[in-house]
DRENPA-3360 file (N, C-alpha, C; in nm, 2 decimals, always signed):
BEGIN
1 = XXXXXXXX = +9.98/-0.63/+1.46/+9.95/-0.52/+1.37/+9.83/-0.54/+1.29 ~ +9.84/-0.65/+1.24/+9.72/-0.70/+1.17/+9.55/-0.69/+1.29 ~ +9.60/-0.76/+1.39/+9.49/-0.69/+1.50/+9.42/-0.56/+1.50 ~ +9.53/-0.46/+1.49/+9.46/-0.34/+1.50/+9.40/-0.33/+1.41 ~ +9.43/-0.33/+1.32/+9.41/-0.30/+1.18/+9.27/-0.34/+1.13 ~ +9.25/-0.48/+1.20/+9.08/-0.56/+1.15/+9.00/-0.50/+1.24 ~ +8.99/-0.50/+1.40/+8.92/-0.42/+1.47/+8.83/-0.30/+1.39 ~ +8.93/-0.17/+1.36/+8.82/-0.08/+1.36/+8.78/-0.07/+1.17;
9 = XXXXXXXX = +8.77/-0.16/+1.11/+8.75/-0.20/+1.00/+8.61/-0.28/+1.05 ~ +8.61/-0.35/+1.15/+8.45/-0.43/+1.17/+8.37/-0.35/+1.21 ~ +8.42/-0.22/+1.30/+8.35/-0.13/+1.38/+8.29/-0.03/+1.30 ~ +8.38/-0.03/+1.20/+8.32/+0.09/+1.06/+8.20/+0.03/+1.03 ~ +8.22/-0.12/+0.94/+8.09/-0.17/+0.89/+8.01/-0.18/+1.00 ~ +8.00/-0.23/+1.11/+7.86/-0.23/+1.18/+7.80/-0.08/+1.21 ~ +7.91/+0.01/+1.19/+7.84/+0.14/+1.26/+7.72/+0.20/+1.07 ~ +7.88/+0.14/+0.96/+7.75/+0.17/+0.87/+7.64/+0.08/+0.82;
17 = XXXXXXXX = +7.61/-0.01/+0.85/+7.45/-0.09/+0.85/+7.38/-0.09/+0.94 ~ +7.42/-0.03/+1.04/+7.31/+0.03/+1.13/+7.20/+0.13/+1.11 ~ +7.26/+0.20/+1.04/+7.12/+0.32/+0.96/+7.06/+0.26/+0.84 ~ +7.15/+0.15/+0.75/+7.04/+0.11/+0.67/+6.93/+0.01/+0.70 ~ +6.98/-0.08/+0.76/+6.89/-0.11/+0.88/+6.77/-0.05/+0.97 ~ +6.84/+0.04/+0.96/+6.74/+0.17/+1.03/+6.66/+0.20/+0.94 ~ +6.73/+0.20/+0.86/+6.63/+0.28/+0.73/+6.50/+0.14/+0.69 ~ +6.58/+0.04/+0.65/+6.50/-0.04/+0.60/+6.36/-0.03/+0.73;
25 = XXXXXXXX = +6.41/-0.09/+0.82/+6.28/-0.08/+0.91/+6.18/+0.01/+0.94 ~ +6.20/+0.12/+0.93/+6.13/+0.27/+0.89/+6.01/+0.24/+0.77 ~ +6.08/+0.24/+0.65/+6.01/+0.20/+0.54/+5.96/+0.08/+0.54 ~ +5.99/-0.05/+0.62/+5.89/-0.14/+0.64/+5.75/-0.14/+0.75 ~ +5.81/-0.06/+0.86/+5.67/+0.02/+0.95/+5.58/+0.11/+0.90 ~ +5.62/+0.22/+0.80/+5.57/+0.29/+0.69/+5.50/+0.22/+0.61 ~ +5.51/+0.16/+0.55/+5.45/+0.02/+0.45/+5.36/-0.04/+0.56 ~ +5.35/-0.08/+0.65/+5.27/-0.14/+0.74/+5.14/-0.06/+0.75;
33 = XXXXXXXX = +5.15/+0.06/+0.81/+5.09/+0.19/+0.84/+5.01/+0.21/+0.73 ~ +5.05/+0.28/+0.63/+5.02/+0.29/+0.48/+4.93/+0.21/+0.45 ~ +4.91/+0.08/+0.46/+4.89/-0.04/+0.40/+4.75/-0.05/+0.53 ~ +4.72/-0.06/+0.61/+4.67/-0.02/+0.72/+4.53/+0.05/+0.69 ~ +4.57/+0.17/+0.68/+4.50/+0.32/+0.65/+4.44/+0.30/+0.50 ~ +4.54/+0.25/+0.36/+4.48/+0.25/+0.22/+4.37/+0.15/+0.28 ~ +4.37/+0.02/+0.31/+4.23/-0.06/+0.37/+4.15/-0.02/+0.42 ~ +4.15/+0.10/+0.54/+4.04/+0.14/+0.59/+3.99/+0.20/+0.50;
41 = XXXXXXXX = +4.06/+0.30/+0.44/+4.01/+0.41/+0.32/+3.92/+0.31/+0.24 ~ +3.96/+0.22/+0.19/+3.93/+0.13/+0.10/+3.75/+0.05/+0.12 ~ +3.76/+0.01/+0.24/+3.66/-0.02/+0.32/+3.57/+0.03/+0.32 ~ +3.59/+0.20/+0.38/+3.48/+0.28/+0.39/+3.41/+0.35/+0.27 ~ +3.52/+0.35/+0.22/+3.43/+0.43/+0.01/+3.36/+0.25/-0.02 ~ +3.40/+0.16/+0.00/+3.34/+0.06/-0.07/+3.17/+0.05/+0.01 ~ +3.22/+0.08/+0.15/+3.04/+0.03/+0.21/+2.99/+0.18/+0.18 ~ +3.04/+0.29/+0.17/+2.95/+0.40/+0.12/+2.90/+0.37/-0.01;
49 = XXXXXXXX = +2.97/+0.32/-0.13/+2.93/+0.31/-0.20/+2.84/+0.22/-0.26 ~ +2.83/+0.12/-0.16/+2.74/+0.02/-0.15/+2.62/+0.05/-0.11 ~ +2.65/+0.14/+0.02/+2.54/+0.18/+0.04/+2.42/+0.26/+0.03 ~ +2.48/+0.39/-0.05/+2.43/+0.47/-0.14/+2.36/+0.39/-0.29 ~ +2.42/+0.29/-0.33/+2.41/+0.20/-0.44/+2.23/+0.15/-0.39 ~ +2.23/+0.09/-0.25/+2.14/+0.00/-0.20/+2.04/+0.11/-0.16 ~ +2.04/+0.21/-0.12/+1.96/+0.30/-0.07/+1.87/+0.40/-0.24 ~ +1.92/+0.36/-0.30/+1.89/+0.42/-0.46/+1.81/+0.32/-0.51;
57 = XXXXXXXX = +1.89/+0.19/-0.46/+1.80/+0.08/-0.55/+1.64/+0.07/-0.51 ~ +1.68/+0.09/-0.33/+1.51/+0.08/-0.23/+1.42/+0.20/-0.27 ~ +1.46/+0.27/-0.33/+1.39/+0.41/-0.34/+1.35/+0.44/-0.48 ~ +1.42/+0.40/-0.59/+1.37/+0.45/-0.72/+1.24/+0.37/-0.75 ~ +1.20/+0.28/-0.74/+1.04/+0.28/-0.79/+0.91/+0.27/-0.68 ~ +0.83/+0.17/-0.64/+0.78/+0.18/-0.55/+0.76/+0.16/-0.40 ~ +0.68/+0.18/-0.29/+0.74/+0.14/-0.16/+0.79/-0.01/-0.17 ~ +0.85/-0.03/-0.05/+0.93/-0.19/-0.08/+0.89/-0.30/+0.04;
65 = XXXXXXXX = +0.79/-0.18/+0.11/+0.75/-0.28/+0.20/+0.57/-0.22/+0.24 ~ +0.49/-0.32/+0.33/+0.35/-0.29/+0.33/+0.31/-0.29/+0.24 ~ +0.27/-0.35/+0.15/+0.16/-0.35/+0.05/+0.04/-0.48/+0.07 ~ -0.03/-0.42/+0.03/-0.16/-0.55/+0.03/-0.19/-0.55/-0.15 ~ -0.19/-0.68/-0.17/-0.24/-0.74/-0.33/-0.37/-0.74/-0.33 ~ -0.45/-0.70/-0.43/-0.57/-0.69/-0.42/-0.56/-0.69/-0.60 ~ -0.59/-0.83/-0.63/-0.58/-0.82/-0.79/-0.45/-0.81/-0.86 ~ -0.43/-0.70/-0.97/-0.34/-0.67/-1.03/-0.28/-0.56/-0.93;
73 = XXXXXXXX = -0.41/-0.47/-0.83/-0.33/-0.37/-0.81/-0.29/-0.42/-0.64 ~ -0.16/-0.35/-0.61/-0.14/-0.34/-0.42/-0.15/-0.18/-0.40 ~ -0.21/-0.22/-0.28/-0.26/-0.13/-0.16/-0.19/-0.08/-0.09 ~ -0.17/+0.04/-0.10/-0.03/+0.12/+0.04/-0.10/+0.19/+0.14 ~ -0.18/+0.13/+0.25/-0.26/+0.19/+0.35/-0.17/+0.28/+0.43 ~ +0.00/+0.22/+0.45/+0.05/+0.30/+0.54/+0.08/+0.40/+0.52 ~ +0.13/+0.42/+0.34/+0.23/+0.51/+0.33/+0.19/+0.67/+0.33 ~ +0.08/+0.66/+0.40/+0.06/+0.86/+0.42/+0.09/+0.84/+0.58;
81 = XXXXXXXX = +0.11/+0.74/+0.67/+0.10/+0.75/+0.81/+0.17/+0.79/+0.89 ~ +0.21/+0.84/+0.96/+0.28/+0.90/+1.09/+0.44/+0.77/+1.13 ~ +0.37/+0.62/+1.17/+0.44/+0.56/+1.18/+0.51/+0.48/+1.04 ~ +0.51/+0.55/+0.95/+0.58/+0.46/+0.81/+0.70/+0.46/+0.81 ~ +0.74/+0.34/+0.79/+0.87/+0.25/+0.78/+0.99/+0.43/+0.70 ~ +1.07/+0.39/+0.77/+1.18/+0.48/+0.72/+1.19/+0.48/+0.55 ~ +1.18/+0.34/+0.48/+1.20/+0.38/+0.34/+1.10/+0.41/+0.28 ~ +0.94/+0.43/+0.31/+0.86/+0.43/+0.28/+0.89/+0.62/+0.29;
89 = XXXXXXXX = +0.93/+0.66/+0.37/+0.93/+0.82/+0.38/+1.04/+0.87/+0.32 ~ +1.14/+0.78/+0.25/+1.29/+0.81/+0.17/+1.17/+0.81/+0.05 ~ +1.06/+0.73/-0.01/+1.07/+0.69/-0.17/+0.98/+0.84/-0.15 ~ +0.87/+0.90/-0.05/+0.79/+0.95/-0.08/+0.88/+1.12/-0.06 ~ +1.03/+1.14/+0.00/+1.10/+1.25/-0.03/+1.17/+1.27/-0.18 ~ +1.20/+1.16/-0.20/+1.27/+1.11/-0.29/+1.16/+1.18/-0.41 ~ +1.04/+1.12/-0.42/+0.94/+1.16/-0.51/+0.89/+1.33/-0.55 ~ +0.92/+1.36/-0.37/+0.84/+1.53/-0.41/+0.69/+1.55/-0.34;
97 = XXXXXXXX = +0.68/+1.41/-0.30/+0.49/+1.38/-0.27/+0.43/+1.38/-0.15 ~ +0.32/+1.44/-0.13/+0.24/+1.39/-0.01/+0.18/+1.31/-0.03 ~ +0.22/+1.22/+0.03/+0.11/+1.09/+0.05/-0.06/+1.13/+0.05 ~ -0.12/+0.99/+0.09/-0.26/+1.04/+0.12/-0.25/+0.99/+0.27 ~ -0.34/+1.07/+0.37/-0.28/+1.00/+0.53/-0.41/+0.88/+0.51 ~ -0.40/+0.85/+0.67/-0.48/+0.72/+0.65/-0.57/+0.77/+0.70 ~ -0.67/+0.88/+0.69/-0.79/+0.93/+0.74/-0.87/+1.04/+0.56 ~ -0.79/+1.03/+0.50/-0.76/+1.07/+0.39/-0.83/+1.01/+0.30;
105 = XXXXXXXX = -0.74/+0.92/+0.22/-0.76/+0.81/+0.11/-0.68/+0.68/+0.13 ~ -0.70/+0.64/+0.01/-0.63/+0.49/+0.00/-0.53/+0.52/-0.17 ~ -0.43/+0.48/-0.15/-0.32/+0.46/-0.26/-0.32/+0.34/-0.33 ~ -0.32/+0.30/-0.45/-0.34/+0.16/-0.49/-0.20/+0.16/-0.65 ~ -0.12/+0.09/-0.65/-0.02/+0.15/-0.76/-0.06/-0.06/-0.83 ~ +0.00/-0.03/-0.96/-0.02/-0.16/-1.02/+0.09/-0.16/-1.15 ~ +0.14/-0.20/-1.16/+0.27/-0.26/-1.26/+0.25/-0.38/-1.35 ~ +0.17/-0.46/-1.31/+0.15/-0.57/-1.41/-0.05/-0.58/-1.44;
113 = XXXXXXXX = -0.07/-0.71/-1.52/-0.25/-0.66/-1.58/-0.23/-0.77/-1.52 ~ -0.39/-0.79/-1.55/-0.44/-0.89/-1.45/-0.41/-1.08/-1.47 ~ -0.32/-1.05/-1.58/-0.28/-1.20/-1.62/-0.10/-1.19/-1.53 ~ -0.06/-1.10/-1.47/+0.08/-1.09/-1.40/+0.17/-1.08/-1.50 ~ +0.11/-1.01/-1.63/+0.24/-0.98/-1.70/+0.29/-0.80/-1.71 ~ +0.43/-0.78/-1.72/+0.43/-0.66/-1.68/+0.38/-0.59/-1.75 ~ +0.40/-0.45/-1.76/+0.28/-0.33/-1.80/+0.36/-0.29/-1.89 ~ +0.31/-0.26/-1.99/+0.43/-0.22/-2.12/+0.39/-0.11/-2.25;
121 = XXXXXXXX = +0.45/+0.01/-2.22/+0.43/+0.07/-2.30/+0.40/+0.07/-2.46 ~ +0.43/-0.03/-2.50/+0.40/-0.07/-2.64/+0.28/-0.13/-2.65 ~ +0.22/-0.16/-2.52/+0.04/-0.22/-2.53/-0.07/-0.13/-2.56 ~ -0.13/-0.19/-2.57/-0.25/-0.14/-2.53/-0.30/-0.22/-2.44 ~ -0.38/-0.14/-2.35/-0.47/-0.27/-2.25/-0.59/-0.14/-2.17 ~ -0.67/-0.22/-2.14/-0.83/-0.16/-2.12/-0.83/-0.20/-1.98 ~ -0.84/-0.03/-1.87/-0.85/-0.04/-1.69/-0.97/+0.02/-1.73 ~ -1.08/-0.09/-1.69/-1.25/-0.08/-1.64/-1.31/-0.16/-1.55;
129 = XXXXXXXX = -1.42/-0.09/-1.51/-1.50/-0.21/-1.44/-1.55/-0.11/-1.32 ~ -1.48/-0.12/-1.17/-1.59/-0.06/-1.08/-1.45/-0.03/-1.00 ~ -1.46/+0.06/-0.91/-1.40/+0.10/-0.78/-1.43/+0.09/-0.67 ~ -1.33/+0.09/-0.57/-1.44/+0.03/-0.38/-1.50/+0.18/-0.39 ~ -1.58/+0.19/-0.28/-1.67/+0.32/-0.28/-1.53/+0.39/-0.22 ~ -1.60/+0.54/-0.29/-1.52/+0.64/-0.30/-1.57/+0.78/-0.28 ~ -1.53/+0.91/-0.21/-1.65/+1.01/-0.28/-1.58/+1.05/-0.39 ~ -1.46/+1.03/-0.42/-1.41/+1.05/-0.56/-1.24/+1.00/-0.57;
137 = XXXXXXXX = -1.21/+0.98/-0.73/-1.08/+0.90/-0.73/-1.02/+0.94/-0.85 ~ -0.92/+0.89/-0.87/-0.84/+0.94/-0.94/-0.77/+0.80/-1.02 ~ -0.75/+0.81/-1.18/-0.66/+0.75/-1.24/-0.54/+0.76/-1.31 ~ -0.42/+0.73/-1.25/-0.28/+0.84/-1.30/-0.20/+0.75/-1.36 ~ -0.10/+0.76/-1.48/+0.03/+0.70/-1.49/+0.17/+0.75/-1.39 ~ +0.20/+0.67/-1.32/+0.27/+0.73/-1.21/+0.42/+0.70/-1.25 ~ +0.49/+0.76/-1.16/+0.65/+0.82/-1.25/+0.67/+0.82/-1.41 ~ +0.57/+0.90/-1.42/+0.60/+0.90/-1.57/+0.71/+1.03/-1.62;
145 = XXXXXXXX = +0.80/+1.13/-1.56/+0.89/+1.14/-1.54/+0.88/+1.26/-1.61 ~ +1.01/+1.33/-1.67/+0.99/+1.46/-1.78/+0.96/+1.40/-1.91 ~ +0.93/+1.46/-1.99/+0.83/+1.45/-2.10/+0.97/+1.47/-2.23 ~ +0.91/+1.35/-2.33/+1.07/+1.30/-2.45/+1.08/+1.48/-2.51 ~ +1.17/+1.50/-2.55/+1.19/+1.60/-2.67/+1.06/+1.60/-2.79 ~ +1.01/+1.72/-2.78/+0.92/+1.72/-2.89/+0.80/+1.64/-2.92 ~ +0.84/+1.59/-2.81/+0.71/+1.49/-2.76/+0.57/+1.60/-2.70 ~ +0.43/+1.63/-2.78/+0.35/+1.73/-2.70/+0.27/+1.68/-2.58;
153 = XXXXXXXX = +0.24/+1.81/-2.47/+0.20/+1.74/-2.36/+0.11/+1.69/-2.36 ~ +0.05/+1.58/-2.29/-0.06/+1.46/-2.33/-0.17/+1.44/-2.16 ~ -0.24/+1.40/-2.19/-0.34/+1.35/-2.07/-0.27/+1.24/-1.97 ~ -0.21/+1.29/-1.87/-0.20/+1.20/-1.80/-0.28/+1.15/-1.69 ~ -0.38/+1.12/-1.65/-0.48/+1.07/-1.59/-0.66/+1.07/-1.61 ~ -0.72/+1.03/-1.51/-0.89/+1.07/-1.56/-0.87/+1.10/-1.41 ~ -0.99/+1.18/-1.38/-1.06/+1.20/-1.22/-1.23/+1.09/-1.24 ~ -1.28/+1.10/-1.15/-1.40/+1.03/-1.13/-1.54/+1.10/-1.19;
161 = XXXXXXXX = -1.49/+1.23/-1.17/-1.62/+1.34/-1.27/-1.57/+1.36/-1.39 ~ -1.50/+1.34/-1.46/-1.51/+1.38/-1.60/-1.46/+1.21/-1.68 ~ -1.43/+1.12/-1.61/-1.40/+0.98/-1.70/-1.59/+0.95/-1.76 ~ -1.58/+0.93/-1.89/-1.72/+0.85/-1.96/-1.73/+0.78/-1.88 ~ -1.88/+0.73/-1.89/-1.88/+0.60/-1.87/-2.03/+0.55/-1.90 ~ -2.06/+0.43/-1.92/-2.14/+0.36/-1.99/-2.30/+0.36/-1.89 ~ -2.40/+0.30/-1.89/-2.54/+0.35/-1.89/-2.54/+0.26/-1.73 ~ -2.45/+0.15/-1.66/-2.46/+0.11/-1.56/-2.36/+0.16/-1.48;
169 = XXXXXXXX = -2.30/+0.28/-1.53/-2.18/+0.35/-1.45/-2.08/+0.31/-1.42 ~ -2.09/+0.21/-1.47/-1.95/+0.18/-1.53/-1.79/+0.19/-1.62 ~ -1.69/+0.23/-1.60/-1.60/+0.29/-1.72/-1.50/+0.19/-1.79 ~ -1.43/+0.24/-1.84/-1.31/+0.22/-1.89/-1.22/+0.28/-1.99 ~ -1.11/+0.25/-1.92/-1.00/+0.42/-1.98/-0.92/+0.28/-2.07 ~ -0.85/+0.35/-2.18/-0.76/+0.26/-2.29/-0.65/+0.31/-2.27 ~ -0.54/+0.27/-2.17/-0.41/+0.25/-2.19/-0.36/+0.26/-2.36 ~ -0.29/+0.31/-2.40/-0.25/+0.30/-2.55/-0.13/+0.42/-2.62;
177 = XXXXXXXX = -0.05/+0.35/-2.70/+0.08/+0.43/-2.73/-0.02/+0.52/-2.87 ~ -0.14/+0.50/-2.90/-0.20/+0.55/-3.04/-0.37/+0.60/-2.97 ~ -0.35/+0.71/-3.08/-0.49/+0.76/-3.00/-0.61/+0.64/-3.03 ~ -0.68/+0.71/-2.86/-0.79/+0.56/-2.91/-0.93/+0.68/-2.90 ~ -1.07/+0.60/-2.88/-1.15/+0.64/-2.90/-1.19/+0.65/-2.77 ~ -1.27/+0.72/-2.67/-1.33/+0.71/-2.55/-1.22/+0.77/-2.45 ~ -1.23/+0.69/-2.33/-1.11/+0.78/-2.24/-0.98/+0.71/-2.28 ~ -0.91/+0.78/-2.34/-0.80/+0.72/-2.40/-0.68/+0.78/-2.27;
185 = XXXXXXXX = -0.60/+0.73/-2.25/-0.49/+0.78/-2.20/-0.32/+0.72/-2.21 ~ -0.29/+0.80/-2.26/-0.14/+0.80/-2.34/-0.04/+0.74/-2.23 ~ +0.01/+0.63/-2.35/+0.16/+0.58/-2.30/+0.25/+0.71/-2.26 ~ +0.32/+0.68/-2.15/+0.40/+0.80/-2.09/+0.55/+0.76/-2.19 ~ +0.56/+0.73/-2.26/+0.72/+0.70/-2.34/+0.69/+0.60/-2.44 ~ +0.78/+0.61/-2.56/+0.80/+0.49/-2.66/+0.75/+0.32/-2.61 ~ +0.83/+0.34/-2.50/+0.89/+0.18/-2.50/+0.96/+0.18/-2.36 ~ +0.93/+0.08/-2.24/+0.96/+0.04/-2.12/+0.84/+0.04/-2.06;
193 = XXXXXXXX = +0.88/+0.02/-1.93/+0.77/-0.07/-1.82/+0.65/+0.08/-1.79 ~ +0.53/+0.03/-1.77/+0.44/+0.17/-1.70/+0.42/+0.11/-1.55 ~ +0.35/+0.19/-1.45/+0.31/+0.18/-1.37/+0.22/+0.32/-1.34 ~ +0.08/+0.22/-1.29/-0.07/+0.29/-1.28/-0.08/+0.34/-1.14 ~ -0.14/+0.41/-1.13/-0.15/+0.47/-0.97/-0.33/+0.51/-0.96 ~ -0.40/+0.41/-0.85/-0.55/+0.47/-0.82/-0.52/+0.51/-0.70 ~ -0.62/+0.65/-0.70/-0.65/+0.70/-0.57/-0.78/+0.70/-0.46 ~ -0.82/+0.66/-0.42/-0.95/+0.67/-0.36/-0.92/+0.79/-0.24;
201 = XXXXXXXX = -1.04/+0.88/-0.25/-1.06/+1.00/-0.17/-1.17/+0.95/-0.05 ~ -1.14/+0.97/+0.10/-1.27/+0.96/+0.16/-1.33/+0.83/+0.12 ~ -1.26/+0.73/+0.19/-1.25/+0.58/+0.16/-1.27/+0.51/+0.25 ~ -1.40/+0.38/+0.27/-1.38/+0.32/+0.40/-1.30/+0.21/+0.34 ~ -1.24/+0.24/+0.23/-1.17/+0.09/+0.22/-1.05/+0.08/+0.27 ~ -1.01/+0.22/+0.30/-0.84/+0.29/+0.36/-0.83/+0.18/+0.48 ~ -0.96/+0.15/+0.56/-0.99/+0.09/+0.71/-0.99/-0.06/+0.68 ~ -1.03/-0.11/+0.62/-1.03/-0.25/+0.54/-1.00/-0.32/+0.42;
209 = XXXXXXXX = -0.85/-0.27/+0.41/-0.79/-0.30/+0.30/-0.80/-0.48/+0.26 ~ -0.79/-0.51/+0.35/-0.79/-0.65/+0.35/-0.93/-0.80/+0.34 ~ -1.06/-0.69/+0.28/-1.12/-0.71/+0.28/-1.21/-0.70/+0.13 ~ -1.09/-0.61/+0.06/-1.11/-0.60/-0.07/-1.11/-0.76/-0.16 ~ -1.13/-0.78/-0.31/-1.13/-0.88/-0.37/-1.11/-0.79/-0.46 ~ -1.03/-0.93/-0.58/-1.01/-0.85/-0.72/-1.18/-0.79/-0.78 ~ -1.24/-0.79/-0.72/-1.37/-0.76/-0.85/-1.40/-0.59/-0.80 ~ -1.33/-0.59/-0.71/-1.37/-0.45/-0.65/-1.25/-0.33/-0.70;
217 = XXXXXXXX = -1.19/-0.38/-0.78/-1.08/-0.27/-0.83/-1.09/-0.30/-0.97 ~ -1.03/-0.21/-1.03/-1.03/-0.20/-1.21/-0.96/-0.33/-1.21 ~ -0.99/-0.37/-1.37/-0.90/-0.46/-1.41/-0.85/-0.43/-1.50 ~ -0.75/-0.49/-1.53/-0.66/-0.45/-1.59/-0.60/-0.53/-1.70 ~ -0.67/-0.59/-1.84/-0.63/-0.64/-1.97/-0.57/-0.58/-2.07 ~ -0.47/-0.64/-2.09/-0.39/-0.67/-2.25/-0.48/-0.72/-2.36 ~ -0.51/-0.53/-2.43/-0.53/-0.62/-2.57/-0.44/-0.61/-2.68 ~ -0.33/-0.58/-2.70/-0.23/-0.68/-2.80/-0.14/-0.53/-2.77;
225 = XXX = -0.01/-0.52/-2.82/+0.12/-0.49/-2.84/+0.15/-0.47/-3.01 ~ +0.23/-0.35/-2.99/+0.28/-0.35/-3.13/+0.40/-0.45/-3.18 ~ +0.43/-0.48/-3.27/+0.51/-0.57/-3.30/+0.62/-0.54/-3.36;
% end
């Protein structure tokens, strides 16, 4: 009697831990799955966002590749060309800009003076002396950006026909946060880095970049900083 009795008492319990069992392993394949899928997700926002991150970094200030040094300033022969490097055509969309092509001009950008220290809006510093031949050029503060609050609009560059210049045809323009006297041309902000941009129009230097020497481009001196 006792026989019968234990039989369907074992058959109960196994029939009921079979669905929790069931169940548990459900929610452990689920958990597997889940866990699976959150990583991919995980993965893919991390390399987008990396890579958007790295694709911003190559692009917000100047080209990052081709340049020729020539003094304080480098030379971007390629970047108006047909064959320019993919990021060279991200910084120049990114910008808004037509290049100059290589039949064109020559592009010359400079960030630090001629002692290699960086370029700094609280200076003053003096870009003179001589240019490669040109039939005309240009002197600009480049990304100098939207203009501060209440800040009035100011001279941002010289061209080649209207910069002074002295009785051997020679110039020189004054970088400076305070009006100066002659071709003065204004710090683009209070305080942070500048960067200069020369253009040469109708240039055989576009063809021999590499042939230039510091004496053939402006120079570019630090005369003192506010304190």
């Amino acid at each position: 009697m006792r026989r019968a009795i234990s039989a369907p008492v074992g058959r109960a319990a196994a029939s009921d831990g079979a669905p929790q069992g069931g169940a548990i392993r459900f929610v452990r394949t689920l958990w597997r799955k889940s866990s699976v899928a959150g990583l991919a997700v995980y993965a893919l926002g991390l390399g987008g966002v990396l890579g958007l991150a790295s694709a911003d970094w190559a692009t917000r200030g100047g080209y990052p590749f081709g340049g020729v040094q020539v003094g304080a300033w480098t030379a971007w022969p390629r970047a108006g060309a047909a064959s320019a490097d993919p990021y060279t055509r991200a910084v120049n969309a990114r910008r808004g800009e037509i290049p100059l092509a290589v039949g064109e001009g020559l592009l010359m950008t400079a960030s630090v003076d001629d002692a290699g220290q960086a370029l700094d809006a609280t200076c003053t510093y003096r870009i003179g002396g001589g240019t490669p031949p040109a039939r005309a050029w240009t002197i600009t503060v480049a990304g100098r950006g939207s203009r501060e609050p209440g800040r009035p609009a100011l001279r941002e560059g010289f061209t080649s026909t209207e910069v002074l210049r002295t009785a051997d045809g020679r110039f020189a323009v004054v970088l400076a946060p305070d009006v100066q006297p002659g071709n003065w041309l204004p710090s683009p902000r209070a305080r942070g880095p500048v960067r200069l941009a020369l253009r040469l129009y109708d240039t055989p230097a576009a063809a021999s970049v590499g042939s230039l020497d510091r004496n053939a481009v402006p120079a570019i001196t630090r005369l003192g900083c506010a304190s």
